[in-house]
C-alpha positions as CSV (number, residue, x, y, z in Angstrom):
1,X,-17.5,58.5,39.1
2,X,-17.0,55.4,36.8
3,X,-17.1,55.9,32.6
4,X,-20.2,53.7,32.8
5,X,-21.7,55.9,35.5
6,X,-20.9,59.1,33.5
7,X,-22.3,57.1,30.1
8,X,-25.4,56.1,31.3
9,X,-25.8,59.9,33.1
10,X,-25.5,61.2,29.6
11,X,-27.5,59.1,28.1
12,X,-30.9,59.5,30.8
13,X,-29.9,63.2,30.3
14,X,-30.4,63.3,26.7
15,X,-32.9,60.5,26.0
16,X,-35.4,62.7,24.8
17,X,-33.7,63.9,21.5
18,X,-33.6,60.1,20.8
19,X,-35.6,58.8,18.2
20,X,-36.3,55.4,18.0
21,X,-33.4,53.9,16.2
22,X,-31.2,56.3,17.9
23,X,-32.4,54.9,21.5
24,X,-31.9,51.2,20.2
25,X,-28.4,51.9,19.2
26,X,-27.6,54.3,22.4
27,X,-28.8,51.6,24.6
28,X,-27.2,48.5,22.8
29,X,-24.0,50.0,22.7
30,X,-24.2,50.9,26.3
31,X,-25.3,47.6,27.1
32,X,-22.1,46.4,25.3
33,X,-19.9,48.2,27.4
34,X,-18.3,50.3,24.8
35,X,-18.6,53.6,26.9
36,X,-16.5,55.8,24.7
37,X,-18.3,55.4,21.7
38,X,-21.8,55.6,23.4
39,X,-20.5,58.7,24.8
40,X,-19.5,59.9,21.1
41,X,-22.8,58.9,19.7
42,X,-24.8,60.3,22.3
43,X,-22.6,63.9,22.1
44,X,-23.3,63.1,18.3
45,X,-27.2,62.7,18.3
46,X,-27.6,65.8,21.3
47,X,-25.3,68.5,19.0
48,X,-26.9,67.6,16.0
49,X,-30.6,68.2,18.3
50,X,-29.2,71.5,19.9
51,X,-30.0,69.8,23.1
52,X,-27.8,71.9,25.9
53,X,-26.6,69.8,28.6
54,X,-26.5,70.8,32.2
55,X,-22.9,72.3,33.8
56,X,-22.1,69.5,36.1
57,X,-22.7,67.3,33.2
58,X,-20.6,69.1,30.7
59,X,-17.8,69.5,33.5
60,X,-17.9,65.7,34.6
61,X,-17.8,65.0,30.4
62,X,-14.7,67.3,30.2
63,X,-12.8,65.9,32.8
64,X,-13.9,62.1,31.8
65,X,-12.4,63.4,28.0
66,X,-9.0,64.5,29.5
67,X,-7.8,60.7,30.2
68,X,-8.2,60.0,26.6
69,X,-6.2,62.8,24.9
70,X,-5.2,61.4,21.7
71,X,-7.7,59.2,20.8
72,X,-10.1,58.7,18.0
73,X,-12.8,60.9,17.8
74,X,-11.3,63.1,21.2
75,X,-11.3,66.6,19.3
76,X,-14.6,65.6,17.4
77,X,-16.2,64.6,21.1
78,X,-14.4,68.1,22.1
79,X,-16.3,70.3,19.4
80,X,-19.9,68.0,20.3
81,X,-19.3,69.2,23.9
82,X,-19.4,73.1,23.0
83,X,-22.4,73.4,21.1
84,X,-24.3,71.5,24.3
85,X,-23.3,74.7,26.7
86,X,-25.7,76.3,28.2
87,X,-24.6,80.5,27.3
């Protein structure tokens, strides 16, 4: 699956927590191409929500997270994605 693929997965998945602003910024940053950082702001907006995201999700996010060990925001991103498990 591509980064943009996995992005705009995450994004559909959690568009409901959006609020308006949120869903301008989401989407123009997507629209951008800047994946990484929509996928931080998204995992940003759906922790701060509680919004739990579904296993295949959360797996596909995980592995997606492992090619960019090192980078900014990767243990933030980490922390986001375990407050959104399902327990």
């Amino acid at each position: 699956m591509s980064e943009t693929t996995l992005a705009w997965w995450l994004a559909d998945t959690t568009r409901e927590c959006f609020s308006p602003e949120d869903t301008l910024d989401v989407y123009a940053v997507l629209g951008a191409g800047d994946t990484y950082a929509a996928v931080h702001q998204i995992l940003q907006i759906a922790a701060q929500k509680k919004h739990v995201l579904p296993r295949n999700l959360l797996v596909a996010l995980g592995l997606w997270l492992d090619s960019y060990v090192g980078a900014p925001h990767e243990q933030t991103i980490r922390r986001y994605l375990s407050r959104l498990i399902r327990v």
